[in-house]
mmCIF file of the N, C-alpha and C atoms, coordinates in Angstrom:
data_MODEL
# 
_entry.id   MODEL 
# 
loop_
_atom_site.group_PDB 
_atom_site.id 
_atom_site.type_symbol 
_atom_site.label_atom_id 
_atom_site.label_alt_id 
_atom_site.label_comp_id 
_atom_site.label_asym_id 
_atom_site.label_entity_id 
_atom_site.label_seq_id 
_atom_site.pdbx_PDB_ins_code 
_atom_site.Cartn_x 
_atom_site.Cartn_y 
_atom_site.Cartn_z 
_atom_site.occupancy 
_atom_site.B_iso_or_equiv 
_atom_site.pdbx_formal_charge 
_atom_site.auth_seq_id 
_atom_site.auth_comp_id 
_atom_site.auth_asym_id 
_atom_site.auth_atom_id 
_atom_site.pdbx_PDB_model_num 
ATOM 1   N N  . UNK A 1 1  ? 165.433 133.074 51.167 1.00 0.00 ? 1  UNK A N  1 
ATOM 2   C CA . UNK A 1 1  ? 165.562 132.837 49.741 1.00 0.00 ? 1  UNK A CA 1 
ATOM 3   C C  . UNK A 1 1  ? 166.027 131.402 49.542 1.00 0.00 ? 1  UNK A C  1 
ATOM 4   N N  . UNK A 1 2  ? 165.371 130.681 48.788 1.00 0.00 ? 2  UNK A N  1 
ATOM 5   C CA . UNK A 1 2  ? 165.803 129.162 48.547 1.00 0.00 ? 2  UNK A CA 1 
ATOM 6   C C  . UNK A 1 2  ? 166.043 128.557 50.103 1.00 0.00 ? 2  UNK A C  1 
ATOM 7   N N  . UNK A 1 3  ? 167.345 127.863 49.967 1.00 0.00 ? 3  UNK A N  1 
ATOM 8   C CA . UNK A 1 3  ? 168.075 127.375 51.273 1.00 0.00 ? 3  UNK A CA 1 
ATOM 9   C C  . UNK A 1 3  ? 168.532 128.071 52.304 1.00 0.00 ? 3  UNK A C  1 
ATOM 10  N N  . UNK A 1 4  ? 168.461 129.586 52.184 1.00 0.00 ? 4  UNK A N  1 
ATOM 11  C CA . UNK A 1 4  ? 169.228 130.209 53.025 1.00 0.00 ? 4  UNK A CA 1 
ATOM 12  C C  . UNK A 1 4  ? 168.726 131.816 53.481 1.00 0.00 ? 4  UNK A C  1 
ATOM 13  N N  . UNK A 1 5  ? 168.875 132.665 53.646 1.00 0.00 ? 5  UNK A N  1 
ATOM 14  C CA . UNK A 1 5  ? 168.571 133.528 54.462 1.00 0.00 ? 5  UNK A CA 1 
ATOM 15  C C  . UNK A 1 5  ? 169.539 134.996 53.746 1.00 0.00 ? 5  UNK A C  1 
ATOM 16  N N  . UNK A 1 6  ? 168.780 136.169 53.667 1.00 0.00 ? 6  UNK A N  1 
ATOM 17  C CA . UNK A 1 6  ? 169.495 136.889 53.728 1.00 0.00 ? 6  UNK A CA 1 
ATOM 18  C C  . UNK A 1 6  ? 169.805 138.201 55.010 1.00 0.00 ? 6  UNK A C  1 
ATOM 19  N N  . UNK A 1 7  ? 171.082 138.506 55.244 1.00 0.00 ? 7  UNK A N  1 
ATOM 20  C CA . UNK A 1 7  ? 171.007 139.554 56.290 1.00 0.00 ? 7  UNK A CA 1 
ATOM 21  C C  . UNK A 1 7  ? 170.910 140.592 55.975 1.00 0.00 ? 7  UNK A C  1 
ATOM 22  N N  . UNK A 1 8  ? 170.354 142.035 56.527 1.00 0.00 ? 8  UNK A N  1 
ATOM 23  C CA . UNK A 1 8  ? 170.605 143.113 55.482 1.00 0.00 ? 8  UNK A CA 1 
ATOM 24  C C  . UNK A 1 8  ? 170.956 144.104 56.891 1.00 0.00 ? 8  UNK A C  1 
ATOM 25  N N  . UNK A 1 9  ? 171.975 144.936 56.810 1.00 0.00 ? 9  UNK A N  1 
ATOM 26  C CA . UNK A 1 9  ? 172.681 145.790 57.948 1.00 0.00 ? 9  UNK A CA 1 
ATOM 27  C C  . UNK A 1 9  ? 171.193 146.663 58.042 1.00 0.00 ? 9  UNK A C  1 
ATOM 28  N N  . UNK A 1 10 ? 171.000 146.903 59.221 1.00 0.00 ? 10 UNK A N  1 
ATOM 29  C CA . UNK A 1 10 ? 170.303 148.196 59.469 1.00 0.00 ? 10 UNK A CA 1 
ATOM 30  C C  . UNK A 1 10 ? 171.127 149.424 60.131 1.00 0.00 ? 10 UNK A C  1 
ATOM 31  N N  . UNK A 1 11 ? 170.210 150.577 60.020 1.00 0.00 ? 11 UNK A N  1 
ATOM 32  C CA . UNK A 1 11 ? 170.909 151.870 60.840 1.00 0.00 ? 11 UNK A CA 1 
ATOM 33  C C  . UNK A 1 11 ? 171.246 151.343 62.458 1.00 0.00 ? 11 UNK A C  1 
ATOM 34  N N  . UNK A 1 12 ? 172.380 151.399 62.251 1.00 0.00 ? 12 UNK A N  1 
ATOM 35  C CA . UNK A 1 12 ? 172.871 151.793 63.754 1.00 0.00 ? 12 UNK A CA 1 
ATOM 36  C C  . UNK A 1 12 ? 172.591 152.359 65.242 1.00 0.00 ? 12 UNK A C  1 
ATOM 37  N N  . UNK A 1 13 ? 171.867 151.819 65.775 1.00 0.00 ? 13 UNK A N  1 
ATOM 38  C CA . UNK A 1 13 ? 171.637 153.100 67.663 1.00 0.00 ? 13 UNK A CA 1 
ATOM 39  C C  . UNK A 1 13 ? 173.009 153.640 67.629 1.00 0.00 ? 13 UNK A C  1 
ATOM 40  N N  . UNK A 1 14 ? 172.865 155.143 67.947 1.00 0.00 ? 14 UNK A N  1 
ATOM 41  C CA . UNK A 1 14 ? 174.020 155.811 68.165 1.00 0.00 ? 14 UNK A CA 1 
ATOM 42  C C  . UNK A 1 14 ? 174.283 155.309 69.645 1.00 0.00 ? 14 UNK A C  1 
ATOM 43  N N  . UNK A 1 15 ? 175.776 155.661 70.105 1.00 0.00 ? 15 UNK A N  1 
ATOM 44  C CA . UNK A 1 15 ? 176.234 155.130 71.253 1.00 0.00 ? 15 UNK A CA 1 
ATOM 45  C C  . UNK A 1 15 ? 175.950 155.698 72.242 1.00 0.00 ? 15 UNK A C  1 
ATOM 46  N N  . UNK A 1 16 ? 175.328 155.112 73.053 1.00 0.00 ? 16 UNK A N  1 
ATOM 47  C CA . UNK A 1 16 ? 175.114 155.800 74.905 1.00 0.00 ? 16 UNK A CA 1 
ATOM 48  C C  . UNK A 1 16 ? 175.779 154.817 75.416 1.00 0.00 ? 16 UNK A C  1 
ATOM 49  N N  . UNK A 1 17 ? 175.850 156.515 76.459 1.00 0.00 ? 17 UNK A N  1 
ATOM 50  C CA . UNK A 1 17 ? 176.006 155.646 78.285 1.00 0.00 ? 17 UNK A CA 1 
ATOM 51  C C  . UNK A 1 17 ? 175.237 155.587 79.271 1.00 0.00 ? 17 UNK A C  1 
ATOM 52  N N  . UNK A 1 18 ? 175.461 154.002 79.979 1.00 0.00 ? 18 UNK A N  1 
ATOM 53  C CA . UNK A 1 18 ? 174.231 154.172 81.488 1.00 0.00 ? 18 UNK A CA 1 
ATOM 54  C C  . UNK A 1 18 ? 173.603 155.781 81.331 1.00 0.00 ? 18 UNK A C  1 
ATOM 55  N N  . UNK A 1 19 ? 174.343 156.293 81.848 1.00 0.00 ? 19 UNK A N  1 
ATOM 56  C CA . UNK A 1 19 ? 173.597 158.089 82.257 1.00 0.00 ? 19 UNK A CA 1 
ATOM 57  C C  . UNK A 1 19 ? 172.274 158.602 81.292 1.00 0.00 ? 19 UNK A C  1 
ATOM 58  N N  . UNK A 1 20 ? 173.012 158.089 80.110 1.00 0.00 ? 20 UNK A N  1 
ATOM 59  C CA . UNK A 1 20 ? 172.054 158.861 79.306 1.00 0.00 ? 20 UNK A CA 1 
ATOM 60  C C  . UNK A 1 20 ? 170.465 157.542 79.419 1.00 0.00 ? 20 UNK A C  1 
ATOM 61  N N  . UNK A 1 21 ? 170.374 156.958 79.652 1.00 0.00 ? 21 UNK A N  1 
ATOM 62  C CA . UNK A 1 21 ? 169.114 155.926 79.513 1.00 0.00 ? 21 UNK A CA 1 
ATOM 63  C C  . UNK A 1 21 ? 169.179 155.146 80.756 1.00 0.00 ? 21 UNK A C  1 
ATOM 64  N N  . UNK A 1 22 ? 169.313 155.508 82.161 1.00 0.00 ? 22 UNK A N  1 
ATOM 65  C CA . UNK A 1 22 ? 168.794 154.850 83.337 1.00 0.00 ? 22 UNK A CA 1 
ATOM 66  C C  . UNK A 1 22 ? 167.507 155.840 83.548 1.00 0.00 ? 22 UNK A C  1 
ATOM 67  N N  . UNK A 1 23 ? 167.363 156.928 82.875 1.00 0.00 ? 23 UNK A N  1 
ATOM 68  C CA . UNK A 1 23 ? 166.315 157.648 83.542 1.00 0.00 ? 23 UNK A CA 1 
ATOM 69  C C  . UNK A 1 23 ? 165.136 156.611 82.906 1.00 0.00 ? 23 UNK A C  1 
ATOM 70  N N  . UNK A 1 24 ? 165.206 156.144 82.041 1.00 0.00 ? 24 UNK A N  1 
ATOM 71  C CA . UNK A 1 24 ? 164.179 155.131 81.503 1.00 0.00 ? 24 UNK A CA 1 
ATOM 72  C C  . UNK A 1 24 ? 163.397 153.948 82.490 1.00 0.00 ? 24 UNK A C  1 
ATOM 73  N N  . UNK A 1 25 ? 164.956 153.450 83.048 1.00 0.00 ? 25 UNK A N  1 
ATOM 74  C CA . UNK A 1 25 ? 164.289 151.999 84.052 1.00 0.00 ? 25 UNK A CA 1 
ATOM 75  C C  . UNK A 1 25 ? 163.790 152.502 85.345 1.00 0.00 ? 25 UNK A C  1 
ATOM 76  N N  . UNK A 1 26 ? 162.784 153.356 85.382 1.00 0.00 ? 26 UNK A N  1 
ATOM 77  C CA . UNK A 1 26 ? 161.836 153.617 86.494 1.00 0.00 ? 26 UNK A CA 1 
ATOM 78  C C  . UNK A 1 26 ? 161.232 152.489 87.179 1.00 0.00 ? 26 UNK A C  1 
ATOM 79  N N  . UNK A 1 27 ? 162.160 152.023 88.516 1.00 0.00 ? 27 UNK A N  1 
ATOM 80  C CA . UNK A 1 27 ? 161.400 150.714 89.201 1.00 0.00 ? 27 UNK A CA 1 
ATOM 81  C C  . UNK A 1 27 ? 160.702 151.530 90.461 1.00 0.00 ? 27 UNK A C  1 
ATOM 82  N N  . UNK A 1 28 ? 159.458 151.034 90.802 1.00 0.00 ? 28 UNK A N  1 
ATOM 83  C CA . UNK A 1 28 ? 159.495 151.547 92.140 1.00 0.00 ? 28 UNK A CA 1 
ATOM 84  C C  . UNK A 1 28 ? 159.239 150.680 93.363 1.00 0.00 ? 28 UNK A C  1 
ATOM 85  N N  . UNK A 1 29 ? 158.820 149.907 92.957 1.00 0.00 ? 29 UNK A N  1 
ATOM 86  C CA . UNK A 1 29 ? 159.068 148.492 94.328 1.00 0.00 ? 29 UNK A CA 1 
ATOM 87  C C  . UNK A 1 29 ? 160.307 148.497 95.115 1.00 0.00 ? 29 UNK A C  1 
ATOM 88  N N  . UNK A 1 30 ? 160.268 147.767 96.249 1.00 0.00 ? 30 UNK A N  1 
ATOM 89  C CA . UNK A 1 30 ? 161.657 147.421 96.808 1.00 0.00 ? 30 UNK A CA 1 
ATOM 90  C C  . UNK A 1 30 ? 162.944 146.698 96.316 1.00 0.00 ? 30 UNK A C  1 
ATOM 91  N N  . UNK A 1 31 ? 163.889 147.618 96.700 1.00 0.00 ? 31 UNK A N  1 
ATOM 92  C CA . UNK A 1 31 ? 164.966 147.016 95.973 1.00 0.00 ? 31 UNK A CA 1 
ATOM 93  C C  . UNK A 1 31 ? 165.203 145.550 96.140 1.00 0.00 ? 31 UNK A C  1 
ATOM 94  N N  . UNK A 1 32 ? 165.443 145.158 95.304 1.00 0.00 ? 32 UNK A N  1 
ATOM 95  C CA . UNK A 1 32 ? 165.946 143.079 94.813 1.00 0.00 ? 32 UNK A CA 1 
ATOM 96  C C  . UNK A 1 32 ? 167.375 143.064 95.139 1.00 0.00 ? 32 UNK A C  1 
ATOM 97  N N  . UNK A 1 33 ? 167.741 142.090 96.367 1.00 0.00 ? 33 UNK A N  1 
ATOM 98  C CA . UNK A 1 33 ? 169.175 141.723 96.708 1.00 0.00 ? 33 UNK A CA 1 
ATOM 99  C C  . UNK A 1 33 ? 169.341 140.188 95.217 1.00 0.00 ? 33 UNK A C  1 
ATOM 100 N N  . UNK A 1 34 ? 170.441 140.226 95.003 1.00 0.00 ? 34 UNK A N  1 
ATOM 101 C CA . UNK A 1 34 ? 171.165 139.084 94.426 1.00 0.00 ? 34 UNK A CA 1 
ATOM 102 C C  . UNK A 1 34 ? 170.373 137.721 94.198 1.00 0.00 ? 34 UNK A C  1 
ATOM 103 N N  . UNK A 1 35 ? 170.249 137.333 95.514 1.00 0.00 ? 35 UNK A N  1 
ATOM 104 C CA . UNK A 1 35 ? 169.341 136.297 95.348 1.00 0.00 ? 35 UNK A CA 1 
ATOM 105 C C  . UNK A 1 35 ? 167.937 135.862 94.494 1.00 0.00 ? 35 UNK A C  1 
ATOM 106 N N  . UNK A 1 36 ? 167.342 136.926 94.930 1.00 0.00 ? 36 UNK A N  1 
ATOM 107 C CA . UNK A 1 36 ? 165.798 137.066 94.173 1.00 0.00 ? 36 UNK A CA 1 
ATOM 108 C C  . UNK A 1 36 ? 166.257 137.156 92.831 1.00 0.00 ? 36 UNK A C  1 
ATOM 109 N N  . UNK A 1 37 ? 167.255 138.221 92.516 1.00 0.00 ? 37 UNK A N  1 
ATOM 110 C CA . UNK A 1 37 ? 167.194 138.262 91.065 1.00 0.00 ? 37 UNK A CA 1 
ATOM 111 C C  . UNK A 1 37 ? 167.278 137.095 90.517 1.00 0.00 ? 37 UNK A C  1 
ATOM 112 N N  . UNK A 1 38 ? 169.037 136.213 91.012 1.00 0.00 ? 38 UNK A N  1 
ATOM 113 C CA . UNK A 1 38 ? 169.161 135.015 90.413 1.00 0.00 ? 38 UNK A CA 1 
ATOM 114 C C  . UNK A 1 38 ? 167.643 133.966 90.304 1.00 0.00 ? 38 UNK A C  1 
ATOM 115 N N  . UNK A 1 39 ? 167.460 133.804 91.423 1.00 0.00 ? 39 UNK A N  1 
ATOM 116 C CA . UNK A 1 39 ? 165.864 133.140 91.436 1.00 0.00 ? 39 UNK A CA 1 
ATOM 117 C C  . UNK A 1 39 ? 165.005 133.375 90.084 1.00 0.00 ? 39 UNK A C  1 
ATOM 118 N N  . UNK A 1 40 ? 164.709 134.564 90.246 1.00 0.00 ? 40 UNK A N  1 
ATOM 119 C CA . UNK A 1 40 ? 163.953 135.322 88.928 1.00 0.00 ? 40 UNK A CA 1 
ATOM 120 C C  . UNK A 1 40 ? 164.874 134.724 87.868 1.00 0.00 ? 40 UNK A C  1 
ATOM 121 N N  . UNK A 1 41 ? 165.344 135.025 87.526 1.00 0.00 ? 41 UNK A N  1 
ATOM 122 C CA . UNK A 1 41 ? 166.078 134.791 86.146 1.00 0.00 ? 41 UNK A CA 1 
ATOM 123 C C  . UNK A 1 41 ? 166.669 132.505 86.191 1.00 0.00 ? 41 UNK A C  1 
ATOM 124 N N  . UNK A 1 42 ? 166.463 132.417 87.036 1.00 0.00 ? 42 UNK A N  1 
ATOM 125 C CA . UNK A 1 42 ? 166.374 130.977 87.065 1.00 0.00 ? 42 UNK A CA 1 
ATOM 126 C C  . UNK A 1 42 ? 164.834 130.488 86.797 1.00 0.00 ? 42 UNK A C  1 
ATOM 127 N N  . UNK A 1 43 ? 164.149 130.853 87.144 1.00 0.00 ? 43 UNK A N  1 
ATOM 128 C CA . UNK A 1 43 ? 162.449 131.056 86.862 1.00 0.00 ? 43 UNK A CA 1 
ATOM 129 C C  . UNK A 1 43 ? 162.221 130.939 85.274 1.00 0.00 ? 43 UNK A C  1 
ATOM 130 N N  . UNK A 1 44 ? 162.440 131.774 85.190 1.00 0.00 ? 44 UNK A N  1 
ATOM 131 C CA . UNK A 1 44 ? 162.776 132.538 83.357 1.00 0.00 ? 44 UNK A CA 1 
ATOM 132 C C  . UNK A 1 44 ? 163.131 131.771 82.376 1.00 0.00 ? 44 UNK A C  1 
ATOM 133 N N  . UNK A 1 45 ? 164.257 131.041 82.795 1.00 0.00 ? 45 UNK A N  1 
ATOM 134 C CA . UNK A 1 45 ? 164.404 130.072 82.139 1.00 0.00 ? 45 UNK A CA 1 
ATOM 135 C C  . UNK A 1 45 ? 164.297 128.995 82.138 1.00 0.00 ? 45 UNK A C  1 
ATOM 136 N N  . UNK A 1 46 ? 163.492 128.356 83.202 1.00 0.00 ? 46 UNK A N  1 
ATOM 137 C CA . UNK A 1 46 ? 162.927 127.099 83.814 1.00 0.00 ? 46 UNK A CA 1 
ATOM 138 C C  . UNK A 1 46 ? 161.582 127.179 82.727 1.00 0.00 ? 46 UNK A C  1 
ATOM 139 N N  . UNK A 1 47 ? 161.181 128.018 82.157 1.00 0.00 ? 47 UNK A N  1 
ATOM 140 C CA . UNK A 1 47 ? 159.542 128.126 81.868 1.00 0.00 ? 47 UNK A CA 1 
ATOM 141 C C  . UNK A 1 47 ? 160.087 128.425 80.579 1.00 0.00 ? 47 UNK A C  1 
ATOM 142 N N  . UNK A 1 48 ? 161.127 128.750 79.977 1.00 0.00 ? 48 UNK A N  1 
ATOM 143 C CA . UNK A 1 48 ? 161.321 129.199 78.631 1.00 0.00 ? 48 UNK A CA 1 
ATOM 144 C C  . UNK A 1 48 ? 161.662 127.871 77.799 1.00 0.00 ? 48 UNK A C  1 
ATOM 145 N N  . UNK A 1 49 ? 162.413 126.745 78.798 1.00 0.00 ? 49 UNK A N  1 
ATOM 146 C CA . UNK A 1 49 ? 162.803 125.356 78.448 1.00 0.00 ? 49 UNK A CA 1 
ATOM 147 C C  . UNK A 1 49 ? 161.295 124.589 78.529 1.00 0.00 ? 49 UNK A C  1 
ATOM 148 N N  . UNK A 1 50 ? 160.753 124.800 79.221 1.00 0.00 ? 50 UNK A N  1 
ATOM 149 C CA . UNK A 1 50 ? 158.936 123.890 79.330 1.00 0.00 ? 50 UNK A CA 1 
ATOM 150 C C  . UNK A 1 50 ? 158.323 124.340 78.049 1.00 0.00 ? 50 UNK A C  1 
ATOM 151 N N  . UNK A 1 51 ? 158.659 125.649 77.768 1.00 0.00 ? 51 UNK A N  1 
ATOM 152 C CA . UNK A 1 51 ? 157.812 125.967 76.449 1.00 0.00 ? 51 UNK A CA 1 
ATOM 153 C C  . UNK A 1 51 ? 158.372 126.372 74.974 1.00 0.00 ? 51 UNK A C  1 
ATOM 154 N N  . UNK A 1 52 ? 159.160 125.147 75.028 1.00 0.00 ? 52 UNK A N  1 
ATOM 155 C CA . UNK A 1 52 ? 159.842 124.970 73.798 1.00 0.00 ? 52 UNK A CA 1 
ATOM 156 C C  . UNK A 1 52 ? 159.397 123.724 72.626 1.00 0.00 ? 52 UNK A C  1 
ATOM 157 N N  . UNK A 1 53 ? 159.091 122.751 73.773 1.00 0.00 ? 53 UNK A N  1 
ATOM 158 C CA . UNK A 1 53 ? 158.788 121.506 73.182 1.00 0.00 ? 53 UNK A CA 1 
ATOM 159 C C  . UNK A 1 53 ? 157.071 121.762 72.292 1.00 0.00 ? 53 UNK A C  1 
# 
């Protein structure tokens, strides 16, 4: 609106825990030690900064 923006609250996600929503992240590849992840997620954002400009 004009100069500025309005926010408007939406409904709420009711609260979970891990338990209730890991059955979701079904990986089945080999498990990722530390490293790779960091790698990955250094990746991620190596390519998110290139495609900004």
């Amino acid at each position: 609106m004009g100069n500025g923006i309005i926010l408007k609250l939406k409904k709420l996600f009711p609260e979970t825990k891990l338990d209730d929503v890991a059955g979701c992240l079904k990986y089945q590849g080999k498990p990722k030690i530390l490293k790779e992840m960091d790698n990955a997620i250094r990746q991620g954002v190596n390519e998110s900064w290139h495609n900004c400009g």
